[in-house]
C-alpha positions as CSV (number, residue, x, y, z in Angstrom):
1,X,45.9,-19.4,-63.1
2,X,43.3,-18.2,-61.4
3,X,45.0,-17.7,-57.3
4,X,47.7,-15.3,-60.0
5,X,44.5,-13.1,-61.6
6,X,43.5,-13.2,-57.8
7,X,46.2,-12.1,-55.6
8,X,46.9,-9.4,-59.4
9,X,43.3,-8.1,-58.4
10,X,44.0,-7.2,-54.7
11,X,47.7,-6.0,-55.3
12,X,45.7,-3.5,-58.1
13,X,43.0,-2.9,-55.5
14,X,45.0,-1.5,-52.9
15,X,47.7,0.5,-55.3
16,X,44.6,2.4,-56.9
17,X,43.5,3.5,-53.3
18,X,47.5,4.8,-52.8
19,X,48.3,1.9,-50.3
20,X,50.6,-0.8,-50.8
21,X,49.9,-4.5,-50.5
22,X,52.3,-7.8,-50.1
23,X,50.0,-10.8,-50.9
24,X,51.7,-13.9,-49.3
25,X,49.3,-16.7,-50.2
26,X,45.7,-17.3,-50.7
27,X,44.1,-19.4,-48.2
28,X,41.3,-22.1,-48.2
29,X,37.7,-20.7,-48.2
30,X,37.7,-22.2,-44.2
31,X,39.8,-19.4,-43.1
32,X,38.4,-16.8,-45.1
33,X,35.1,-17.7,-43.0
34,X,36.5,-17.7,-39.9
35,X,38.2,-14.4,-40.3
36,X,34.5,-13.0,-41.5
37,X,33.3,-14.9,-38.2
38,X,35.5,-12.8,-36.0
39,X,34.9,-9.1,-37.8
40,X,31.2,-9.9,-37.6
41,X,31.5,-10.8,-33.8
42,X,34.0,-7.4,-33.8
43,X,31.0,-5.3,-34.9
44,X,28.1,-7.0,-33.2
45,X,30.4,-5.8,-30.1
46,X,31.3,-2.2,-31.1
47,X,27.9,-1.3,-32.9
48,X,26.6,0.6,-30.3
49,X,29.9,2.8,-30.3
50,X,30.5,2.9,-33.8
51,X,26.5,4.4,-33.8
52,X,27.0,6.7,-31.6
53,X,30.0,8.5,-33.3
54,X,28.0,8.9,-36.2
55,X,25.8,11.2,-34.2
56,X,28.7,13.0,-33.5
């Protein structure tokens, strides 16, 4: 019951900003912290750039 209320809340989530989402499957926490692992890694990389078009 509770992967259902799960992939409901993004499906919601993404219609209320006016985008449309297909949830295929919900995966173990493992992945989830590898895929945070890799966007943190992504902005330690691109913080400089991403600073400096704020000053833009």
């Amino acid at each position: 019951h509770r992967l259902l209320v799960l992939r409901r809340f993004f499906q919601d989530y993404k219609q209320l900003e006016g985008k449309q989402v297909q949830v295929d499957d919900i995966r173990p926490a493992h992945a989830a912290v590898k895929v945070i692992e890799n966007a943190l890694a992504r902005y330690r990389d691109q913080r400089n750039t991403l600073r400096a078009k704020d000053h833009l």
